[in-house]
matplotlib code that plots the C-alpha trace (Angstrom):
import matplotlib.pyplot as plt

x = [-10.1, -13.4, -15.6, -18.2, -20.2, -20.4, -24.0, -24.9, -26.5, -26.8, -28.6, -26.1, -25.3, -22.3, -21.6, -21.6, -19.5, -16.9, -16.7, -16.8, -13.9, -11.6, -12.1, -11.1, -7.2, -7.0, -9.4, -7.6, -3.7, -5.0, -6.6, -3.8, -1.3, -3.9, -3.8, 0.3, 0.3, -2.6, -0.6, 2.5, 1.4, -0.6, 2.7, 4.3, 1.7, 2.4, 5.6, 5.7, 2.7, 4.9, 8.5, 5.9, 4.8, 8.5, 9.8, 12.4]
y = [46.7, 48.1, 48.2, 50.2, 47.3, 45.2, 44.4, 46.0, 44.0, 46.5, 49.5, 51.7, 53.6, 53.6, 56.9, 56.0, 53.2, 55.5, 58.1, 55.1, 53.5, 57.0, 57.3, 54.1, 54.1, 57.9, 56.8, 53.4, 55.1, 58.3, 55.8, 53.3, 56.6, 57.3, 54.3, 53.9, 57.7, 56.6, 53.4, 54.8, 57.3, 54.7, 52.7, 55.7, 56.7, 53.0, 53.1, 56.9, 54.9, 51.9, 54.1, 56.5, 53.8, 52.3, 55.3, 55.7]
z = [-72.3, -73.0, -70.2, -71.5, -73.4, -70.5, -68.8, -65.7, -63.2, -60.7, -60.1, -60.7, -64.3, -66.6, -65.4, -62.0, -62.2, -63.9, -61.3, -58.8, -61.1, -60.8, -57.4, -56.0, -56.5, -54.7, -52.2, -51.4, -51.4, -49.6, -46.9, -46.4, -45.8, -43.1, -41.7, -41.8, -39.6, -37.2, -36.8, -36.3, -33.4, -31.9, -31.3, -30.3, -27.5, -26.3, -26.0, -24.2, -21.8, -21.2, -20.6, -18.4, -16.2, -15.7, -14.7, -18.0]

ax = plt.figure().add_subplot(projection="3d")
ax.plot(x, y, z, "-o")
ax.set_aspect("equal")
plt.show()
């Protein structure tokens, strides 16, 4: 698929939208890894709050 010969309509440049296109996939699997971990001690400081407050 050549994407190089297809009209921009923004005002961003070829270039630009390269960088933005080798980015993305890093960007989008380095983010959802952060989210799993942030998730993942969240439920883990609520369940240490809720064993805390009845007395486990």
């Amino acid at each position: 698929m050549n994407t190089r010969l297809t009209a921009h309509r923004h005002p961003l440049t070829q270039d630009d939208c390269d960088l933005l296109r080798r980015i993305a996939l890093p960007a989008v699997v380095i983010g959802s890894a952060l989210l799993l971990i942030f998730t993942v001690r969240a439920i883990i400081v609520f369940e240490s709050a809720l064993a805390a407050v009845s007395g486990v």
